[in-house]
Structures are given as C-alpha cells and as structure tokens.
C-alpha positions as CSV (number, residue, x, y, z in Angstrom):
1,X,-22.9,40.7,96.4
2,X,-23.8,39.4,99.7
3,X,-20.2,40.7,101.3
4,X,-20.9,44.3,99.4
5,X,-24.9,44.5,101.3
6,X,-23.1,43.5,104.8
7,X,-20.3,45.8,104.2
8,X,-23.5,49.1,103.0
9,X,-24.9,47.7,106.8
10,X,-22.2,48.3,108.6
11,X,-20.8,51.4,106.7
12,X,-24.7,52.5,108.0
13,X,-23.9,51.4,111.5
14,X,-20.7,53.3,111.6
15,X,-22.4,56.4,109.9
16,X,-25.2,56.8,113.0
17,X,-22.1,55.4,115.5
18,X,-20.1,58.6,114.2
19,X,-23.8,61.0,114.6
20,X,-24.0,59.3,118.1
21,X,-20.6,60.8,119.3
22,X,-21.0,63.7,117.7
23,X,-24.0,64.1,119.7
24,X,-23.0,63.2,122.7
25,X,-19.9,66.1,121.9
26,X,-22.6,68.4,121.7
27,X,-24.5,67.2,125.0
28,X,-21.0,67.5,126.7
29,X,-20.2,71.0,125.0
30,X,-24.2,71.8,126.6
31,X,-22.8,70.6,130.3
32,X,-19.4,72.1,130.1
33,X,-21.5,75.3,129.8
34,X,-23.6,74.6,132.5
35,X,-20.9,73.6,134.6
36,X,-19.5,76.8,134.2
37,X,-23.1,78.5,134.9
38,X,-23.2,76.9,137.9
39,X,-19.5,78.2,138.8
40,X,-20.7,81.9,138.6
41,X,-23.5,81.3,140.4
42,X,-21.8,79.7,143.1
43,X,-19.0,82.1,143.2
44,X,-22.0,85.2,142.9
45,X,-23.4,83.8,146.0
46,X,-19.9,83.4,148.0
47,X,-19.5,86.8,147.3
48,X,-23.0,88.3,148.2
49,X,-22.4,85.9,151.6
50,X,-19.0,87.7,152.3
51,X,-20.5,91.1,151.7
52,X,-23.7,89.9,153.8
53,X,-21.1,88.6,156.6
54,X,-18.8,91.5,156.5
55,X,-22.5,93.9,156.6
56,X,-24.1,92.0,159.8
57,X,-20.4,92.4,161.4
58,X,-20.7,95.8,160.6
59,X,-23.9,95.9,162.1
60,X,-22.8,94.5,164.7
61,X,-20.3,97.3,165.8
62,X,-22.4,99.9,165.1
63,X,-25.0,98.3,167.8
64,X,-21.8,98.0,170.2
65,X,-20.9,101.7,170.1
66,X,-24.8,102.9,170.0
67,X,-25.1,101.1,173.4
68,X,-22.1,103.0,174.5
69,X,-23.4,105.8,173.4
70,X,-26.6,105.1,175.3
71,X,-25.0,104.2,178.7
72,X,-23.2,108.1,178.1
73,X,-26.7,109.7,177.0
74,X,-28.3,107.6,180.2
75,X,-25.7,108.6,183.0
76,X,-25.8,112.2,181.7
77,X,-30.2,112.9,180.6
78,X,-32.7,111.4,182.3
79,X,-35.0,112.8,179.5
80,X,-37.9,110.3,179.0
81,X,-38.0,111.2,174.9
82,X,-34.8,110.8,174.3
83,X,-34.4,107.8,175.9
84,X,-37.4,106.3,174.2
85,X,-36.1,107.4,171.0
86,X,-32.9,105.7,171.2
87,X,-34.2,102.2,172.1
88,X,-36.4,102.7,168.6
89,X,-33.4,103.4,166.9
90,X,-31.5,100.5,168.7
91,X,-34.4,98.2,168.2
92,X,-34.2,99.4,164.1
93,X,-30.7,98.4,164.4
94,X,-31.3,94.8,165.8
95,X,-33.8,94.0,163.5
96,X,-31.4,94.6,160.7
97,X,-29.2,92.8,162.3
98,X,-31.8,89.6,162.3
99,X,-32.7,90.5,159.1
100,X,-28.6,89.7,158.2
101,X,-28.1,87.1,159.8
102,X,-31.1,85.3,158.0
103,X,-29.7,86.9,154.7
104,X,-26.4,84.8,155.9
105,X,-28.4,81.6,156.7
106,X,-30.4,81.5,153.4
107,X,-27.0,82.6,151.3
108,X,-25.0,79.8,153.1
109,X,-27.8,77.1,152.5
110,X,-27.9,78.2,148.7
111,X,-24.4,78.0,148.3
112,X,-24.7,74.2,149.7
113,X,-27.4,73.9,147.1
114,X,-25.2,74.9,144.4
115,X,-22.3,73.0,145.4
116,X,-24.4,69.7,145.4
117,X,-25.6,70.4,141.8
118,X,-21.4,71.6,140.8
119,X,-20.6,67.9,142.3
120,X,-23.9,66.4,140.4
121,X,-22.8,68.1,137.1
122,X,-19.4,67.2,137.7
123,X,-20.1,63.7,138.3
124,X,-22.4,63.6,134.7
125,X,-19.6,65.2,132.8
126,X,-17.3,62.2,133.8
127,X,-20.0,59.8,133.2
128,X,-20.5,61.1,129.5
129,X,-16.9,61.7,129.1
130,X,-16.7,57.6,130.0
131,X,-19.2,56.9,127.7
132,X,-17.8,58.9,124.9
133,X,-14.4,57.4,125.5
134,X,-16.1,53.9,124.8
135,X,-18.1,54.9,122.1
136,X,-15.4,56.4,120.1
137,X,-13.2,53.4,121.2
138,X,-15.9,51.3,120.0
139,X,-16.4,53.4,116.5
140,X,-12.2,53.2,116.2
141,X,-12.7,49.5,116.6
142,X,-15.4,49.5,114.3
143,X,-13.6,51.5,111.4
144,X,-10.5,49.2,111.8
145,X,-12.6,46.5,111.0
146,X,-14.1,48.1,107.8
147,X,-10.6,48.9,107.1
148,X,-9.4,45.2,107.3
C-alpha cells in the first residue's frame, strides 16, 4: 500500500513535469513567432533605409545639377526674381535633403534597435531550448524510473 501511494506521487509529479514542457513548447512556439516578427520588422526597416539612402542620393544629384543650372541661369540673367526664386527652390531642395538624411539616421538607429532585441530573442530561445532539453531529459529520466 505504501509503494502503490509513492508510486500515485510520483505518477503526479510526472503528470505536471509532462504540463511543464508542454508549456514551455508553447512559450517557445510564442518566441519563435516573435522571432520571426522581429525578422520582418528588421528587414522592413533595411528596406525603408535603402529606399531612404537611395532617395537622399537622389536628392543629392538633383541639387548638383540645379546648381549647374543656376551658374548657366546666373552668367546668362542678372534678373533679381529669378535669381531669388531659384535659391528658394534650392533652399526647398536642401531642406529635404536634411530632412533625409535624418530619416537615414533615425532608420539606421532603429535598425540597431531591432537587431539588439533579434540577438536578445535569440539568446532566450536558446536559453528555453536548454531548459527544455533538461526538463525533458529529466521527465525521460523520471519515466524510466516508473518503468523500472
């Protein structure tokens, strides 16, 4: 009688050991999911980053051939309203071109962000994949004995 109560226990123990890793299959399903979250999120903002980049480059060669244009509009008017017009326009275009590069800065620093949590997530899965190894190596161990 006494053998058949400790043998109930530790069919028990075994029972919540088994609800434990089932569990912590779910909780790894949950980061795998996550992980994966976090992937197309990252690879969102490496995108909008190359478009941002290849737009500020862009940008860039667009202010390049406005100032040529300027130098031929200069040596050719001396027309005081056109002249004032153009450096609006060229001081529109610079400002946009700020405005990118800041776009750039935030989009690169996000990305970093998001990297750092990949590596944190990363590092948690193999964590709980460690611990789930044990606990199922420790429930194996556990059912061999109540087998014996």
């Amino acid at each position: 009688l006494w053998q058949c109560k400790r043998l109930e226990q530790e069919l028990h123990h075994l029972k919540e050991q088994n609800q434990t890793s089932a569990n912590n299959m779910r909780h790894l399903t949950a980061e795998n999911n996550q992980e994966r979250a976090l992937k197309a999120k990252l690879l969102a903002m490496q995108q909008a980053r190359e478009t941002a980049i290849q737009q500020y480059k862009k940008l860039e060669e667009e202010i390049q051939t406005l100032r040529v244009y300027y130098s031929l509009h200069k040596s050719l008017s001396q027309e005081e309203n056109l002249k004032d017009q153009f450096n609006h326009t060229l001081s529109t275009y610079e400002e946009a071109l700020r405005n990118r590069e800041n776009i750039v800065a935030i989009t690169q620093q996000q990305h970093e962000e998001l990297a750092a949590q990949l590596q944190q997530a990363l590092a948690d899965r193999a964590n709980m994949e460690l611990e789930l190894r044990h606990a199922t190596e420790a429930s194996r161990a556990a059912n061999d004995k109540v087998q014996k």
